[in-house]
N, C-alpha and C positions, 0 to 999 in steps of 0.2 A: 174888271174881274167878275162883275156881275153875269156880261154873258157867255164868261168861260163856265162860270158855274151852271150857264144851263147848254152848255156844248156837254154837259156829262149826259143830257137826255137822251142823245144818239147812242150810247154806251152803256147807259146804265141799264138794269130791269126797268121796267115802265112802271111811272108812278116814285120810284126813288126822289127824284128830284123835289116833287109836290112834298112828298114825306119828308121831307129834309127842310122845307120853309115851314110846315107846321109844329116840325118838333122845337125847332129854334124858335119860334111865337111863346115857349112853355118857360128861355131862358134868355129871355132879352133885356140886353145890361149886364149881364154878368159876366165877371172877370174870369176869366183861364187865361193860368200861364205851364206853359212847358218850359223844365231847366233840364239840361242835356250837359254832356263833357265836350260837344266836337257840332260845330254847324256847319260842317260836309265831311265826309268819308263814312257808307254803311248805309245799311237799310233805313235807318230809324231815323238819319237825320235827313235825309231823301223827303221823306214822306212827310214829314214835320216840314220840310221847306215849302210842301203846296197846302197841307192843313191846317195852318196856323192862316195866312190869308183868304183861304174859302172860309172860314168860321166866321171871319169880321166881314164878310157880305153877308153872312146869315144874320148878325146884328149882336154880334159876342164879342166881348172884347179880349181877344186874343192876343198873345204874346208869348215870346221866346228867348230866354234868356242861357247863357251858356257858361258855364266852370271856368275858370283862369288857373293852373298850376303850374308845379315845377317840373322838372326831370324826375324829381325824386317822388311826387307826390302821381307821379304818372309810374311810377316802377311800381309804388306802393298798391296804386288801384289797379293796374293789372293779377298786381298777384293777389286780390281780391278776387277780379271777375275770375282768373283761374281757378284759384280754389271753390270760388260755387260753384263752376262747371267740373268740379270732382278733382282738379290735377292738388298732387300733393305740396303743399305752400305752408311757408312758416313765416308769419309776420311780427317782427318785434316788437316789444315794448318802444322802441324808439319810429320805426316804420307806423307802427301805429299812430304816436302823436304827431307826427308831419300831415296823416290823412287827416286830423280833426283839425290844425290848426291853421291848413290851406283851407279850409270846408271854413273855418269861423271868418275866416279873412272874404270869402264867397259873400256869406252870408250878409256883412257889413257892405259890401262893395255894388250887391244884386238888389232890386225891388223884388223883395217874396209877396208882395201884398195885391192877394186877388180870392176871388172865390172858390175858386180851388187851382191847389198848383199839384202838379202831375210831375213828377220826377224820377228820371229815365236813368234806368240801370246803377250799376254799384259806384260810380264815380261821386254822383253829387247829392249820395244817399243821408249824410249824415248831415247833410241841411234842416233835418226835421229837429235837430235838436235847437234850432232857434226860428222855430216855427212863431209867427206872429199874431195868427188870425186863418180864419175860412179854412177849407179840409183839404186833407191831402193825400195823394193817391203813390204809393211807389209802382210805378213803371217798370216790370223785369221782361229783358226780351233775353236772358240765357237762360239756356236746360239746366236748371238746379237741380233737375229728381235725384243727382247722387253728389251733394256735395261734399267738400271733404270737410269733415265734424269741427274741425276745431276752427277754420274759417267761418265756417256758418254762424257757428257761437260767439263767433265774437261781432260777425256783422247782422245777427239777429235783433240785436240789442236794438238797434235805429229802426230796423222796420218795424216792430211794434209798437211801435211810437205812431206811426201811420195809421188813419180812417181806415184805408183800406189800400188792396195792393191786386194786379191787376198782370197774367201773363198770358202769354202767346198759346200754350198747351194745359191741360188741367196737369200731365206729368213732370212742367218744368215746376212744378211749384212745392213748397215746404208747407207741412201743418202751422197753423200761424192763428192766433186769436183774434184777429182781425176780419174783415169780411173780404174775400175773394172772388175778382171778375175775369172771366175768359173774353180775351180781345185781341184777334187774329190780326197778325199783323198786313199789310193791303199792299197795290201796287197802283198808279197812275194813269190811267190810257192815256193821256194826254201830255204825259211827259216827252223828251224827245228821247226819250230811251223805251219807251212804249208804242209812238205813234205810228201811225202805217208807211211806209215805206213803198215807195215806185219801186216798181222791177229794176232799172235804170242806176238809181240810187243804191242796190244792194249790190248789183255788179259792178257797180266802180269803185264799193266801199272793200268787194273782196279784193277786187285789181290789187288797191292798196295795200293789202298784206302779201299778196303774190299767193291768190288760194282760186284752182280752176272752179268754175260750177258745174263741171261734166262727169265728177263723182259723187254718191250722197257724201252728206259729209254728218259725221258725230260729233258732237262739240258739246264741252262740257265748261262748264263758264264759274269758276272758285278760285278767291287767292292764293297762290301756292303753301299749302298750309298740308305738314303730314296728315293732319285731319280728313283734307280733301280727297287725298287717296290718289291722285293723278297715275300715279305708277298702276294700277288694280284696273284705273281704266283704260291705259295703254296694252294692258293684258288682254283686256275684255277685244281691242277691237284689234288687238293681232290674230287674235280666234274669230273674230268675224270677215277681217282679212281673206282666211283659207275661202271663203265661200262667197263674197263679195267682194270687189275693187270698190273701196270706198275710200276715204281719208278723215284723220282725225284733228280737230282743231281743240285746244287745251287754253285757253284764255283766262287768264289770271292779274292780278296785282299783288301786292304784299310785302318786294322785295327791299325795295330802297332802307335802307337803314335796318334790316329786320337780318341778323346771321339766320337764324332758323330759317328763313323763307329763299336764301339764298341756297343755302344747304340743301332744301326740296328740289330747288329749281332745279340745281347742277345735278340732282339723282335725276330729274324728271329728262333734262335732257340725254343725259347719259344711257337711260334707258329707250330713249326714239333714235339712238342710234344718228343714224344717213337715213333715215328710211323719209322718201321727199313726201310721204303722202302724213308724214306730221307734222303739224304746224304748231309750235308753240309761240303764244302771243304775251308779250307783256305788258298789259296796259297801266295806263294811269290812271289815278281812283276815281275821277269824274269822268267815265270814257264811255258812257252813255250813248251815244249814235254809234258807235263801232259795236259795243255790245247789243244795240237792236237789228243792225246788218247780220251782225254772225247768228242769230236767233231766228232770223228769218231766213237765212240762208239753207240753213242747219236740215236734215230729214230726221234727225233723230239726237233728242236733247238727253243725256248722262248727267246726273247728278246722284252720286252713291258717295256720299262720303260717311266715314267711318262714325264719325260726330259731327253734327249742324246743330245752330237753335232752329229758329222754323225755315230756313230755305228759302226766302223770296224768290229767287231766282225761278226757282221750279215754277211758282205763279208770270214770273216775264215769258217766259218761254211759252207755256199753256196761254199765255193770251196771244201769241203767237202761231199758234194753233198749231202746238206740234205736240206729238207724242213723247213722253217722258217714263225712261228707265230711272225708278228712284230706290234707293235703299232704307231702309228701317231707321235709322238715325234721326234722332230730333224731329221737326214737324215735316221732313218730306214725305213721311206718308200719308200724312195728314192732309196733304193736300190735292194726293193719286184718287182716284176711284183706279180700283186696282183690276185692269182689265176692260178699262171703259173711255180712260183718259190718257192709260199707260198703263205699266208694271212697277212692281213692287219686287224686285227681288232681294237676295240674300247672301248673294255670291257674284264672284266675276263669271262662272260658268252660267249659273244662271243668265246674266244682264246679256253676254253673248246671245244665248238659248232666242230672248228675247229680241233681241234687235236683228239676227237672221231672219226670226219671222215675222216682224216687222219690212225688213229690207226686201221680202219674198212677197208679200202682200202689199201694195201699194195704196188698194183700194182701204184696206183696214187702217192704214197709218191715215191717211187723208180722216175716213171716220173718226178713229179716236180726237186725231186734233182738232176737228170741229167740237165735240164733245168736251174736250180740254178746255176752249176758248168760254164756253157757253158756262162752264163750271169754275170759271175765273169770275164770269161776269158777273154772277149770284152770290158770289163768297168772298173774292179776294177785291173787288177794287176799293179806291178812296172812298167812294160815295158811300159804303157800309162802315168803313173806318168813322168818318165823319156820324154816321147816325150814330156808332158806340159810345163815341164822345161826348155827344151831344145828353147822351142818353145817361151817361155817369154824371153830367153835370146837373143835371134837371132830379137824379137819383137823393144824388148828396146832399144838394146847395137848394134845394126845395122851400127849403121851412125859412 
């Protein structure tokens, strides 16, 4: 592991690497643990599966520990994380104590005990109330800026219990007595859902789907989720259609056991019609080489969805070095220079507007996604991730 951690030198900004063995000389021996509800599906647990073993080459004793519940106690923490994210949720008296009494049963069954433990989103929130020792940080990666009032109020209670509490955007966050850190969420170069790809390799992997490479193609890569908006952006490129022969590829997950995602899907295909130049893909949740083919295949990466927390995807793609149409929602804008890396639009007429002149300038699309890549490498990868953390522990766990 040791010298995959300096295969990031080729990748990182120059100097990251050096900076990453001196910051860890400041917290050497000390305990971090991460608890999580899920150790694979999603952005967060991705990134946690290669940051917890780069840490303990740096000389940190790292760990990952993960929530055990029920059906009920997963209905219940859903309609948590919905309600932060604004949807309107009502949790009983009885829904309520099933969340605290799966969370004590955690608590007994888990080692909390380290220097500081970091705990990721609303599932294994209410572990602070049998906090043992060392500080503790809550982890939020959803856009709280509008949640809905009487969820928050009641799941307010446990996080100010927390040292401190730490998200993706300063707007996904609540006023909170506490002290608050901004910590962008990152992507991997090195992953096999990042790594560079043969010419070769990307033609065989479109074979596989039955997707020519003689048209650009727009590919927009979200679980089928009405959030994601997939209908808005079949719109978008029946409008780019009139004026280019291109094709659209829609790559998703989300469906198995989810009615709602079902229900997306059969609109999403209902709405592609016959028409052969859409391709709707169903992956499965670890489908990491297929989604690095369709991204490199891609001329021009869509992600406008109606609601996101921050978007990672938009960072795979830009390390991909492709130009990216993003919408206002959640952190994708956050992560456009708007006009340098991509666009920012606001509308489906817009994002068309956009990718004709994109599709009509070839030289500028190449541009931007150099610029894309180069603005990946300074903001979004592990190796920055890793200094944040390194950085909260040395903050905290000091004295």
């Amino acid at each position: 592991m040791i010298g995959e951690l300096e295969q990031y030198r080729e990748v990182a900004p120059k100097g990251t690497v050096d900076f990453l063995h001196r910051l860890s000389d400041l917290v050497q021996g000390k305990q971090f643990l991460h608890v999580s509800a899920v150790r694979y599906g999603g952005g967060m647990a991705e990134i946690l599966r290669r940051i917890v073993p780069v840490m303990k080459t740096l000389g940190v004793e790292a760990r990952w520990e993960v929530i055990a519940g029920t059906q009920e106690f997963s209905d219940v923490t859903r309609r948590i994380a919905d309600g932060l994210q604004g949807r309107a949720e009502t949790i009983t008296s009885e829904m309520y104590e099933t969340y605290l009494d799966i969370t004590a049963r955690n608590a007994k069954a888990l080692n909390l005990d380290a220097d500081l433990v970091v705990v990721h989103d609303p599932q294994p929130a209410a572990l602070i109330d049998h906090r043992k020792g060392g500080k503790w940080v809550w982890r939020c990666h959803l856009d709280m800026g509008r949640p809905h009032r009487s969820i928050w109020s009641l799941f307010r209670r446990h996080v100010v219990k927390y040292d401190a509490a730490a998200f993706s955007l300063p707007g996904f966050a609540q006023r909170l007595p506490i002290p608050k850190f901004l910590i962008y969420p990152s992507i991997d170069p090195l992953t096999e859902k990042n790594r560079e790809l043969s010419r070769v390799e990307i033609v065989q992997g479109l074979e596989r789907f039955g997707i020519a490479k003689g048209k650009p193609i727009l590919l927009q890569v979200a679980r089928f989720d009405r959030f994601k908006d997939q209908l808005g952006t079949i719109r978008t490129y029946r409008m780019v259609k009139k004026h280019h022969n291109c094709q659209l590829i829609l790559a998703g997950s989300g469906v198995l056991h989810d009615p709602e995602g079902e229900s997306v899907l059969a609109e999403v295909q209902a709405a592609a019609g016959n028409d052969p130049d859409i391709h709707i893909l169903q992956l499965p949740p670890e489908a990491d080489r297929e989604i690095n083919v369709l991204q490199r295949a891609a001329s021009v990466v869509v992600q406008k969805a109606l609601k996101e927390g921050f978007g990672v995807a938009v960072s795979e793609a830009m390390w991909k070095g492709k130009p990216i149409i993003g919408g206002t929602a959640g952190g994708v804008s956050a992560q456009i220079v708007d006009g340098a890396t991509g666009f920012i639009v606001h509308s489906v007429e817009g994002a068309a507007f956009r990718i004709r002149y994109l599709l009509s300038n070839p030289g500028v699309m190449t541009r931007m996604g150099a610029s894309a890549k180069e603005h990946v490498r300074r903001n979004f990868l592990i190796t920055r991730h890793l200094g944040d953390h390194l950085t909260l522990l040395k903050l905290l766990c000091s004295e």
